[in-house]
FIROSE-54174 format. One line per 4 residues: number of its first residue (from 1); their letters; for each residue y, x, z of N, C-alpha, C. Coordinates in nm, 3 decimals, padded with zeros to 5 digits. Each point is the difference from the previous one (the first is absolute). Layout:
! FIROSE-54174
NUM> A> Y,X,Z,Y,X,Z,Y,X,Z; ...
***
This chain:
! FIROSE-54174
1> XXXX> -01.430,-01.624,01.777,-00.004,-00.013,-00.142,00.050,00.130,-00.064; -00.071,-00.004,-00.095,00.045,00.196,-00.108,-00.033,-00.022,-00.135; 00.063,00.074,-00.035,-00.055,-00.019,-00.134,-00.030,00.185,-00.062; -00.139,-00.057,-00.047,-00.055,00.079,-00.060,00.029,00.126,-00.111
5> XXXX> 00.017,00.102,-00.065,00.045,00.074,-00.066,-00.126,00.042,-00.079; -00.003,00.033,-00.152,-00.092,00.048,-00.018,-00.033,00.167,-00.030; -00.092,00.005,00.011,-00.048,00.160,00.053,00.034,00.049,-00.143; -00.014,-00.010,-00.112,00.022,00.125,-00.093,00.176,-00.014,00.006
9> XXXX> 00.024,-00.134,-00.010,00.216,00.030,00.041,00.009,00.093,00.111; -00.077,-00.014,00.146,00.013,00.122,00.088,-00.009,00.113,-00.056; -00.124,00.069,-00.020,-00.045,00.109,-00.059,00.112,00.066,-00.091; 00.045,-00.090,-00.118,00.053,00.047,-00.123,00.143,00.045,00.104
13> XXXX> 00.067,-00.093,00.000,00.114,00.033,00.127,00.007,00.042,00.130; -00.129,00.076,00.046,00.015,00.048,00.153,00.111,00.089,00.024; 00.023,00.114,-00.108,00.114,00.080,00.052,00.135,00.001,-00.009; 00.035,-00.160,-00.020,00.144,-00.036,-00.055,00.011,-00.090,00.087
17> XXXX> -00.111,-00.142,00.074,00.032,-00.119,00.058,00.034,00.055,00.127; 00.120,-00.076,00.052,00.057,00.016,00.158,-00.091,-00.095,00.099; 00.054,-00.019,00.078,-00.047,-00.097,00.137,00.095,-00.158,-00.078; 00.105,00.027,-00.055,00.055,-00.112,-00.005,00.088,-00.021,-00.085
21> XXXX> -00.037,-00.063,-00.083,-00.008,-00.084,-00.148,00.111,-00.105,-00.049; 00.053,00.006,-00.081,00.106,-00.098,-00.013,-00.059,-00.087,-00.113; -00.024,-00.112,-00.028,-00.034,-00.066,-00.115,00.071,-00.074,-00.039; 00.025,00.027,-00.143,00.105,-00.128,-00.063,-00.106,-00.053,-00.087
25> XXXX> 00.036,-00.164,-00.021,-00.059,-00.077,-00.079,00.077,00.012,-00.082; -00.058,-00.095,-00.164,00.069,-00.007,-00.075,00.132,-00.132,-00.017; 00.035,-00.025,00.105,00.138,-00.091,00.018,00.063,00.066,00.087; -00.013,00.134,00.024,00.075,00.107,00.110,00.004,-00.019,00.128
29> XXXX> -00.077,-00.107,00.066,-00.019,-00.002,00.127,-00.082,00.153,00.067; 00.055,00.033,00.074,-00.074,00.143,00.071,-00.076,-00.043,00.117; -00.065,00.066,00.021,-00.103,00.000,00.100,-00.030,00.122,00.097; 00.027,00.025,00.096,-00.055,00.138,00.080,-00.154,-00.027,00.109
33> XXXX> -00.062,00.085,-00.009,-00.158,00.005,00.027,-00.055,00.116,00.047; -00.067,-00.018,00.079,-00.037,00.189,00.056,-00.163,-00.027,-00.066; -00.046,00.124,-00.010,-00.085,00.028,-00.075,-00.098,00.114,00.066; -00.105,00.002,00.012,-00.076,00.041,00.110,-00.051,00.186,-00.062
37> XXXX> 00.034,00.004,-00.151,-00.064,00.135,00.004,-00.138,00.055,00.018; -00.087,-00.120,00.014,-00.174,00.057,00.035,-00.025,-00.038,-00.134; -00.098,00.102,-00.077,-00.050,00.003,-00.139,-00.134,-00.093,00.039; -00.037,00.000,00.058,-00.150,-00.054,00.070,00.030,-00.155,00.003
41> XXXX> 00.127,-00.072,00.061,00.034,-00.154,-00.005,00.136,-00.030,-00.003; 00.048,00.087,-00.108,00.148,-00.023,-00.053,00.040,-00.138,00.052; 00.082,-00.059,00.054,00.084,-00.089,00.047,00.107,-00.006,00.029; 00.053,-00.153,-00.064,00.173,-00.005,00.043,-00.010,-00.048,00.149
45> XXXX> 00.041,00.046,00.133,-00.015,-00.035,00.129,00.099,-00.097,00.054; 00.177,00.009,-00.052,00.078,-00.052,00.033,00.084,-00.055,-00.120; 00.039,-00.127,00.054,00.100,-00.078,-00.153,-00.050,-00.078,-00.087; -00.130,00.025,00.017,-00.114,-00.108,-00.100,00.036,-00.146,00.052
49> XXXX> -00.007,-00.051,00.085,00.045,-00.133,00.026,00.113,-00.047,-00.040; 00.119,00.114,00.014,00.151,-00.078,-00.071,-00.048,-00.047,-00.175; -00.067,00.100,-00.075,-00.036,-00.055,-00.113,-00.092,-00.105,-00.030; -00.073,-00.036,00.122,-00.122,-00.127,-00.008,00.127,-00.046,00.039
53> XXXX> 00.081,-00.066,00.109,00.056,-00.106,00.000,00.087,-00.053,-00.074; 00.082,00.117,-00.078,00.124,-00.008,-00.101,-00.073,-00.072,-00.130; -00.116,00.010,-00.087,-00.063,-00.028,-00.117,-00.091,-00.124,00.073; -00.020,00.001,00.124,-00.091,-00.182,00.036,-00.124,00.083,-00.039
57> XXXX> -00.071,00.122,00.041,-00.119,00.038,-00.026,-00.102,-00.033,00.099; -00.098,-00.073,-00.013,-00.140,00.008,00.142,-00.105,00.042,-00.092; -00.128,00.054,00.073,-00.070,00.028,-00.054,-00.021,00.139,-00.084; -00.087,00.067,-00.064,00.024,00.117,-00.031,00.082,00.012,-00.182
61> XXXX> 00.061,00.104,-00.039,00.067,-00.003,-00.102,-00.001,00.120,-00.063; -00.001,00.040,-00.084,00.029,00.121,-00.079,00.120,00.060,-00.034; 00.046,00.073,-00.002,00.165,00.045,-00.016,-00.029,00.124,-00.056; 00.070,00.024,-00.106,00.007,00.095,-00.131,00.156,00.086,00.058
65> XXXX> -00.045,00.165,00.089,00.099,00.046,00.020,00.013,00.103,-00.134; 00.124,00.037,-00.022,00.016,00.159,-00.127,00.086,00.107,00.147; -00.052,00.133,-00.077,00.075,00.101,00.098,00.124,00.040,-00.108; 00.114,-00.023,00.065,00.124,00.034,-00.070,00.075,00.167,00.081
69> X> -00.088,00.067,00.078,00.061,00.130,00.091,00.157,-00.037,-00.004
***
């Protein structure tokens, strides 16, 4: 399981995004995720499941990231 990234968030952020990502929601739960770096099929590779199981997610979903550098 992965979750998807979208290509102009890659693009716009290629020369700032790391391998690995910290995400806070907005109730401050954090999240760490590695992040694959290919502009071609941007993907989150690792950690995507702690956030499907923590929110009860199946199925596919949309998630609205912001880049805060």
């Amino acid at each position: 399981m992965f979750g998807e990234v979208s290509k102009p968030f890659a693009v716009r952020w290629k020369d700032q995004l790391d391998h690995h990502w910290n995400l806070i929601e907005r109730h401050g739960n954090l999240y760490d995720v590695v992040y694959n770096k290919d502009l071609t099929s941007p993907t989150i590779l690792h950690g995507w499941i702690t956030l499907r199981t923590f929110y009860g997610l199946e199925g596919d979903h949309y998630v609205t990231l912001a880049y805060y550098g």
